[in-house]
N, C-alpha and C positions, 0 to 999 in steps of 0.2 A: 389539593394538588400535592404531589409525594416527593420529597426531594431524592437527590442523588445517595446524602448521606444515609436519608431514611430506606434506602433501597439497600444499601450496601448493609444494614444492621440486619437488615432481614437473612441475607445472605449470609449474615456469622452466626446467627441464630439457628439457620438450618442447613448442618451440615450433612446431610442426607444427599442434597442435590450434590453436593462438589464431588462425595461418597463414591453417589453410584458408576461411574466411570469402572469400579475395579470390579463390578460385576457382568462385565463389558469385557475387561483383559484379562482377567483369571479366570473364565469360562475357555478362555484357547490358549492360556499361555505355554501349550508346549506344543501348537504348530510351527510349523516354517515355511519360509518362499511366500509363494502367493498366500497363502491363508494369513502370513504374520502383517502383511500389508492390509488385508481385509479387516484384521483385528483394531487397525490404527483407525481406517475409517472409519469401523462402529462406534469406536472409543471416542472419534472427533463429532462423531455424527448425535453420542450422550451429549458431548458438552454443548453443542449446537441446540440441541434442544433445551437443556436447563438452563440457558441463556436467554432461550425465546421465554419460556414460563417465567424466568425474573422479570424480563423485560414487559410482560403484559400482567403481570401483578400489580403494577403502577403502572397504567396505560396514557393516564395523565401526563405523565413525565416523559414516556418515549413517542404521545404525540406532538409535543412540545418541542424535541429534540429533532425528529424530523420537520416540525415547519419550522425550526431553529438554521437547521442545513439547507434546505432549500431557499429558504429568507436570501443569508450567504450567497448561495447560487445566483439568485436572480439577480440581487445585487453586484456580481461580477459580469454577468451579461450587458448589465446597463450602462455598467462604465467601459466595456466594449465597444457597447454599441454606439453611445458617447462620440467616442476614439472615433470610430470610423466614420464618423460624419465630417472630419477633419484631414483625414487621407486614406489612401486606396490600400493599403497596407499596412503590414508591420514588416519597418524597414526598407531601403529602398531595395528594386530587386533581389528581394527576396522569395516570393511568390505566393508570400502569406498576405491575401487579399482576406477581405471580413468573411467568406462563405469556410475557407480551408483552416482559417485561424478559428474558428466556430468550432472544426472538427478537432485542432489542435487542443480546444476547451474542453471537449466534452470527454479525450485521451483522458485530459489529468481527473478530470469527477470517477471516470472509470479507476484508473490504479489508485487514488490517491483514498478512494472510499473503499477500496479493498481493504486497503494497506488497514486505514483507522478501524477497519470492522473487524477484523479479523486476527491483529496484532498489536495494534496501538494498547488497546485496553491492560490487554496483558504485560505487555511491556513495561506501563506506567506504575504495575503491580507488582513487579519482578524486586525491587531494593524495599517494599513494603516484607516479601517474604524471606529476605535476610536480614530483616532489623526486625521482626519479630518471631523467626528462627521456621516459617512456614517451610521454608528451601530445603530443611533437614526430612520433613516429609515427601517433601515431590524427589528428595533420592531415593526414599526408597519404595517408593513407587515402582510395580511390575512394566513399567513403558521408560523410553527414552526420556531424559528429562527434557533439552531441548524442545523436543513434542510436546513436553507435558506445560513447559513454562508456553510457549507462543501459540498452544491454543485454546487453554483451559478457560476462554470467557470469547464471545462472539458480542459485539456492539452492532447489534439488528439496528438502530436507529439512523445508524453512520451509511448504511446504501441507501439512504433518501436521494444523496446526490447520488449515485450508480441511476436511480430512475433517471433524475434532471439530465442525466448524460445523457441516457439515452433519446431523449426530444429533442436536447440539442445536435446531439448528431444526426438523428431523423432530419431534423428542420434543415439543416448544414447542407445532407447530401441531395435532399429535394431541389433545393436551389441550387446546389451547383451541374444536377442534372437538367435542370429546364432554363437554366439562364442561356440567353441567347449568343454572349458571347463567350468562348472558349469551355464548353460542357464539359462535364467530367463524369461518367463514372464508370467505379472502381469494380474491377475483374472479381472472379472470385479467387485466383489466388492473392488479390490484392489483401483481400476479407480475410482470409486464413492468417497469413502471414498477418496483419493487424493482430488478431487475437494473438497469438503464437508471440508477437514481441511485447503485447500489454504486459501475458504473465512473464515473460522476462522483466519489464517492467516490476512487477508486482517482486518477484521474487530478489532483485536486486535491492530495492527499497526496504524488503525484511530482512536479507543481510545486512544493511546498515543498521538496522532500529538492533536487530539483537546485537551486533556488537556495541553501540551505546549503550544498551540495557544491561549487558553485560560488565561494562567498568564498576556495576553497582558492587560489585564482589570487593572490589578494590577499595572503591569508595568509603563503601558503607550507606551512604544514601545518596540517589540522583535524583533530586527533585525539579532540577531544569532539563531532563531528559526534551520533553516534548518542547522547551522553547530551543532548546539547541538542534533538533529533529528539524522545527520550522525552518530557525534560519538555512539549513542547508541544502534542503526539499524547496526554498523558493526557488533555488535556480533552475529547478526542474520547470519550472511552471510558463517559463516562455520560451521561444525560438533560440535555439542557440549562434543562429547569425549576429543576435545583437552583441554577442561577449565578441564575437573574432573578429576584431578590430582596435586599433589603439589598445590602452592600457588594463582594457578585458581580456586581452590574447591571452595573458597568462591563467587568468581566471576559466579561460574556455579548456586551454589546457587541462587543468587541476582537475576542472569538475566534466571530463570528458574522458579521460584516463587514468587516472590517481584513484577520486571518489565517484564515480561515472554516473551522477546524476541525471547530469543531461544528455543521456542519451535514453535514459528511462521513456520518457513522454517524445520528445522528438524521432526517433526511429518510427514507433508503428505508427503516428499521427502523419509522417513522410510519405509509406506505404501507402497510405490510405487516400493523403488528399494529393499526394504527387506534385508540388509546389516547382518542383521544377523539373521538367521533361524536355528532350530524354534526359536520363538519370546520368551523372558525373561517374565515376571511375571512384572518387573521393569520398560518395556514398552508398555504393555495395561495401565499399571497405567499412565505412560507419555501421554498415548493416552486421555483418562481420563478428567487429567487433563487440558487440552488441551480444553477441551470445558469447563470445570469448567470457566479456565481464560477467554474463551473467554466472558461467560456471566457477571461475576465480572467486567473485563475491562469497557466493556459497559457502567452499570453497573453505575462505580467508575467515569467515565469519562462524563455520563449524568449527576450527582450530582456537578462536579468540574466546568461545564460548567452554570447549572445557578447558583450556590453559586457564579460564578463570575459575571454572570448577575446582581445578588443581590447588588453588588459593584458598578457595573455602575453605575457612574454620569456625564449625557451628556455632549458632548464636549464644549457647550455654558455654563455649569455651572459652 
């Protein structure tokens, strides 16, 4: 069995794979418009692949890591399901009965295995390549660096939960379409709209990680990046009825407007399993909002990312 570290020496040993990306962007580097956007795909679409070839070079390791995630998974089901042999909810009228909190679960395996597959890796990389002067190369790189730092490594092992989501939510909306009292199911613009605020979901969750990734400039190294990521992303992981009330109000506040966590996971899991109909006035505004922050995010976190650039001074200076 191959370890992480033993994978990652492979990796510095052959830089050919990280390489070839610039045979990808310097084959077009003087189109525009549509073609300059096709050129990013291909270049995402390299690293995607020599992410998968590292990853099944030790296949021992990334089958491990997925029955690692999954384990996880099943694990939070059971303490659900637990819960719900004890009450008919989460929270009193709320409308989150065990079939739509199901579906509220399987929301966060969907963004939250985006997020770690597709960014996280990178991320926890990002203060490795300004302490050892790698950042000086990805400026001057033919691509945007931003692009280049969040998505130069794909963690294939990390959608094991993406699958588990999807049974749970399968399993979710089975039930609550054949249960005999109060049935439910969801429109297809319900469907649309679900997707459509996941990746706002998705996309709000990566402006925060690159502006934490980011301080690394300042820093010099972020080694509790991903523990300080956790603490903040748990609040995303439940109903946000439970914060607004007593001395959560402010906390519902902060992480619904400030740093808009909670509305990452809560918004399209709403759509979806419609906990409370008809809908409130209080949330189409939530819904709203919800794309306000996502573009702000963005946004907030393009600016935070070169004003830290702006700070850069290379690792030989």
């Amino acid at each position: 069995m191959q370890s992480k570290s033993t994978t990652n020496e492979a990796n510095q040993g052959n830089p050919s794979m990280d390489d070839q990306w610039m045979s990808e962007s310097g084959s077009s580097g003087r189109e525009t418009g549509s073609s300059e956007w096709m050129r990013y795909v291909r270049v995402f679409g390299t690293f995607a692949r020599n992410s998968l070839v590292r990853d099944m070079t030790f296949r021992a390791n990334f089958v491990i890591e997925c029955v690692s995630s999954i384990g996880w998974t099943l694990m939070n089901v059971g303490f659900y399901l637990i819960i719900f042999q004890f009450t008919g909810s989460i929270g009193a009228d709320t409308g989150w009965d065990r079939e739509r909190f199901f579906l509220f679960l399987a929301t966060t395996w969907f963004i939250n295995s985006i997020v770690q597959a597709f960014f996280m890796p990178n991320a926890e990389e990002f203060s490795e390549l300004i302490r050892t002067g790698g950042l000086d190369f990805a400026l001057l790189k033919p691509i945007d660096t931003q692009f280049l730092i969040s998505f130069r490594r794909v963690s294939w092992s990390s959608l094991a939960n993406f699958l588990a989501g999807l049974v749970i939510a399968g399993v979710a909306l089975s039930r609550l379409a054949t249960r005999e009292v109060d049935p439910h199911i969801p429109s297809v613009l319900s469907l649309v709209l679900y997707v459509l605020f996941c990746l706002c979901g998705v996309v709000i969750m990566y402006s925060l990680m690159i502006c934490l990734s980011a301080t690394s400039i300042w820093l010099g190294r972020n080694q509790t990046l991903y523990n300080f990521w956790f603490y903040i992303t748990n609040f995303s992981r439940y109903p946000m009825e439970i914060y607004n009330r007593g001395w959560g109000t402010p906390m519902y506040g902060f992480f619904t407007f400030v740093v808009p966590v909670l509305v990452v996971v809560n918004v399209p899991a709403r759509l979806l399993a419609k906990p409370i109909d008809p809908r409130t006035n209080e949330e189409w505004m939530l819904v709203g909002w919800a794309l306000v922050a996502t573009v702000l995010s963005v946004t907030f976190s393009r600016w935070v990312f070169r004003r830290a650039l702006g700070s850069y001074r290379s690792a030989s200076s």
